[in-house]
N, C-alpha and C positions, 0 to 999 in steps of 0.2 A: 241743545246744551243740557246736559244731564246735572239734577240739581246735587245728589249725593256721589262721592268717590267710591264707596265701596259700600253694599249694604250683605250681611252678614247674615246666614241661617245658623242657628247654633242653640247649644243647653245655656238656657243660662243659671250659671251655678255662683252662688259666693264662696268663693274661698278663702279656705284657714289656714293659716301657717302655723307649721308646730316644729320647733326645730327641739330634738333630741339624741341622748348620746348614745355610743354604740350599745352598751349593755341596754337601754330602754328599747331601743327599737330591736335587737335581738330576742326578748321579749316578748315581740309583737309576735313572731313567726313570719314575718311578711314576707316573698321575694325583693329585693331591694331592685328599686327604679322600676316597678311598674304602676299599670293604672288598672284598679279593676274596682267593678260596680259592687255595692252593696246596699242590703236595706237602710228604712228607716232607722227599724231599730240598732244595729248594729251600729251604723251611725253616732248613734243618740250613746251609746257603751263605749265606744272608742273616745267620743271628746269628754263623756264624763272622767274618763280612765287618766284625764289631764288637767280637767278641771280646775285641781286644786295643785297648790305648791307653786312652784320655780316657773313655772310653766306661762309664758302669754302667748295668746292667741291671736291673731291677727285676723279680720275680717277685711277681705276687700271684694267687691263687685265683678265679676269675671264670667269665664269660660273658654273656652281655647281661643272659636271664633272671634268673642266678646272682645277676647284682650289684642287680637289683629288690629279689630274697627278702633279701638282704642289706643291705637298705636298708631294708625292713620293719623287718630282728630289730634292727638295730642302734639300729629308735624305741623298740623293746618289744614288736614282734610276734612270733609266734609262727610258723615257717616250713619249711617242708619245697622238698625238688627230687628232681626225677627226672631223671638223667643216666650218661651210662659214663664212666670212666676208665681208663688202664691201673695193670700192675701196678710202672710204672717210677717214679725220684723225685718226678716231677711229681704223680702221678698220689695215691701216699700220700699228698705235702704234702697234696693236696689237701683228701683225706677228714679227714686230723686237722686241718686249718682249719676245717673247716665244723663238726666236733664242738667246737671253741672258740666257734664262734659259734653256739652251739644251732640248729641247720638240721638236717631230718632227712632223712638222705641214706638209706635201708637199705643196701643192698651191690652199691656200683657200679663195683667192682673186677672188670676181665675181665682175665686173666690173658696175659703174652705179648704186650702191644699196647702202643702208644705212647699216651700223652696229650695230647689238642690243646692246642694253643697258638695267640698272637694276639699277632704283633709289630705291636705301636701304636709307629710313628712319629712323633714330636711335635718340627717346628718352631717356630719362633722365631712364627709368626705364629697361634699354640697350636693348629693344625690337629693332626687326626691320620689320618692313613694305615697302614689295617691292611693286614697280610696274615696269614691265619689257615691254619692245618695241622687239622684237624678230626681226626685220627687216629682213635681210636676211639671219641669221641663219633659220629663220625658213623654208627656200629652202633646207635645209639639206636633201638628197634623198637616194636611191638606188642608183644613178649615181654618187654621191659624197663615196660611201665606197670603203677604199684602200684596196683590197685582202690582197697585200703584207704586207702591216702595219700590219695588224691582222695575220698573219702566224706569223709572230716575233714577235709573243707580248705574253709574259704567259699570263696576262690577259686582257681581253675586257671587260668594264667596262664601262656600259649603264645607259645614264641618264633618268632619270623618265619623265621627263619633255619633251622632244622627243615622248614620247606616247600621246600628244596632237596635235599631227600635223597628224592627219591619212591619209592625201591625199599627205602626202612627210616622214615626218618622222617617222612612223609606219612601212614606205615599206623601211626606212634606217637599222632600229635595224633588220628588217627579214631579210637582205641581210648578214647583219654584224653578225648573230649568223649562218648562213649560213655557212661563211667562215671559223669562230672561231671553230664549229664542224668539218668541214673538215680538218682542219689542228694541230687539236689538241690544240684549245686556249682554255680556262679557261674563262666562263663567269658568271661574275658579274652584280649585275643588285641594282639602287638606287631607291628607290621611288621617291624620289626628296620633293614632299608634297603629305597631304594627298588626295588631289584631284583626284590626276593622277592616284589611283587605283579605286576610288570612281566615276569619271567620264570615263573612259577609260578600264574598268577595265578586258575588254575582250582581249586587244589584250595584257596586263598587263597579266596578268593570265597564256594567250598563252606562251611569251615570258619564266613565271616563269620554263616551264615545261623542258626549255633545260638550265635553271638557276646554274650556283654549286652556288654561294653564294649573297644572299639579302639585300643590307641596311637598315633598316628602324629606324625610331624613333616609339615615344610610339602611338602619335598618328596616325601615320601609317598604323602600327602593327594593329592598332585595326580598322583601313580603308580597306587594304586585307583582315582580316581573319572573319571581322561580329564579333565579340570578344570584350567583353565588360569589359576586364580586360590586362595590358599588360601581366602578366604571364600566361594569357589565352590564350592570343595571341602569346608567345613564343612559345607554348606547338603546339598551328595549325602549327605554321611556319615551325614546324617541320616536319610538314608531308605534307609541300607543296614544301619544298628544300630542296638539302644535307644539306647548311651550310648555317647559318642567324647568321646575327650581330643585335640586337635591342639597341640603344640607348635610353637613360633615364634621360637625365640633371641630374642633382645633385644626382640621383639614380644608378649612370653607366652605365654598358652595361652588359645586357645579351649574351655570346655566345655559339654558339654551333660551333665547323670545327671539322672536321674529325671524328665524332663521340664522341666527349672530347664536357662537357658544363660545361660553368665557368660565374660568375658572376663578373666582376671588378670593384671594387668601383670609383667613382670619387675622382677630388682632390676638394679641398675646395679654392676657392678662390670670387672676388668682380667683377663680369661681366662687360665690358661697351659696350660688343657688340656682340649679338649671331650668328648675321653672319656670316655664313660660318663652325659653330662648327662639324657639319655634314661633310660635304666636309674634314671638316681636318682629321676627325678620320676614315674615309672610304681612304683617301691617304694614312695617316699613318701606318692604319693595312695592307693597299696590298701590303706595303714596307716590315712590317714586318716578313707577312709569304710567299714573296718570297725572304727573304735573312734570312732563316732557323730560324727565331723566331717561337718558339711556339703562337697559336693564344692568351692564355690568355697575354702572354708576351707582342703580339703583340698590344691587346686591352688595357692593360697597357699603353704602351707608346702614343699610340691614346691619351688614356683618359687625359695624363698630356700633351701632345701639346695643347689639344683642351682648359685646363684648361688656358693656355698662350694668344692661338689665341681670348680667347674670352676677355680678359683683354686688349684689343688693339682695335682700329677702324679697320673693314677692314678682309675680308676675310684671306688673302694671311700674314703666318709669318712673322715678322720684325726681329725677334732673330734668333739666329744661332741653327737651327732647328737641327744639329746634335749634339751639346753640349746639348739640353733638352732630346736629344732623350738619352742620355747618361745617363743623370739626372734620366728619367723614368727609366732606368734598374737598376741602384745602388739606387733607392727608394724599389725596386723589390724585392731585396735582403734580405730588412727587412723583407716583406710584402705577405703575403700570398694571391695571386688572385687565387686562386681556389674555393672560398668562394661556 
């Protein structure tokens, strides 16, 4: 009996909400809806540049992986993560968040360093445009993976985004699927964006090969497989891993586990923030099919959190995630997902 649900390799980063209007963030020069790395300092220029005025900020505890395992505990799962932080204010909040939300972090405090961050931009059109400081997440190594954690975890559950650090974090996920084969874990692997296969895509590729199950979204999907169609791209995924999830905004989610493929429709609702929509339905579904949901069932109740968490600012649920998750099975009942 494995004591944790899902234990999670990832940055862990705080994130800040900043929601602005079109003429401000046309301003920025940004591409709208991407995610891309920047320094400290830049960083430190972009939140002062908001500082002041109309403007709040929002801090919460996060990271792609982070806000999965968080998404887990907050059904009743059981969750652990392996990540750095520094020893600055971001970096405490952090640890004593996650000790609130029973996740077990051991001792991810290095001393002397900054803690990443991830300024989410959120327009009126509920896009969001990161740009992330990776600070001392991005130290994440082979000397940081806990054997132990990963023996007790049914699943290891690897962030995409750790594939961009090849001279620390490329040599964390080979350590961590390492351990996760030895002892019988269950590994899971996210793209994160589509970058990280498109840039990275070899040591990506490697990793998919001791993979059981893939996250991806549509454009993704079609960043792994060279596939110019997502159903084109379902049909490779299949012959690259046992078991793929593809998500599809407002189109749902393609799955395949265990040899079962089901299509689940989305719910219909008024976005204000896509942040995190990913994260929540990759937490979601690894709740569901390790406390005996079938995966359509599972990808179900994904799809109607993620339909919640996106109607809100902010990665991480504000509703009581087990009464929706309730809500998703008795909508179920009606509803045929085997489509």
């Amino acid at each position: 009996m494995k004591r944790f649900d899902v234990c999670g390799l990832g940055n862990a980063i705080v994130d800040i909400f900043l929601q602005v209007q079109e003429p401000e963030f046309s301003a920025l020069g940004y591409e709208r809806g991407t995610m891309r790395l920047v320094d400290l300092d830049d960083q430190k220029n972009l939140l002062n540049r908001f500082a002041k005025g109309s403007h709040e900020l929002q801090l919460v505890s996060g990271g792609s992986v982070a806000n999965s395992v968080i998404a887990a505990s907050q059904l009743g799962g059981l969750g652990a993560f392996i990540g750095c932080v520094g020893d600055d204010r971001y970096g405490l909040h952090y640890v004593e968040e996650f000790k609130d939300l029973r996740i077990h972090m051991g001792n991810p405090v290095i001393v002397g360093e900054s803690t990443g961050t991830c300024v989410a931009i959120i327009t009126p059109d509920a896009e969001r445009t990161m740009r992330t400081s990776l600070g001392v997440s991005s130290h994440l190594s082979d000397k940081h993976i806990d054997e132990e954690r990963i023996a007790h975890s049914t699943w290891l559950f690897i962030e995409g985004y750790v594939f961009a650090n090849p001279d620390t974090g490329q040599h964390a996920i080979r350590k961590s699927i390492e351990f996760a084969k030895k002892h019988g874990t269950k590994i899971a692997v996210t793209c994160s964006e589509q970058f990280v296969p498109q840039v990275f895509g070899d040591a990506f590729r490697e990793a998919l090969k001791d993979t059981d199950l893939l996250f991806c979204n549509a454009p993704e999907s079609m960043a792994v497989t060279g596939k110019e169609t997502t159903s084109a791209a379902f049909a490779e995924l299949k012959q690259m891993v046992p078991n793929c999830v593809l998500t599809d905004g407002p189109h749902g989610a393609f799955v395949r586990y265990h040899d079962e493929e089901s299509h689940v429709p989305a719910f219909a609702c008024q976005p204000k923030d896509l942040t995190g929509a990913g994260d929540m339905f990759a937490g979601a579904f690894l709740f569901g099919v390790t406390h005996g949901y079938d995966a359509a069932i599972a990808a179900r109740g994904a799809n109607y959190l993620c339909s919640k968490v996106i109607t809100q600012i902010g990665a991480r649920l504000q509703d009581d995630a087990v009464a929706l998750w309730r809500e998703a099975l008795e909508e179920t009942r009606a509803t045929d997902v085997g489509g």
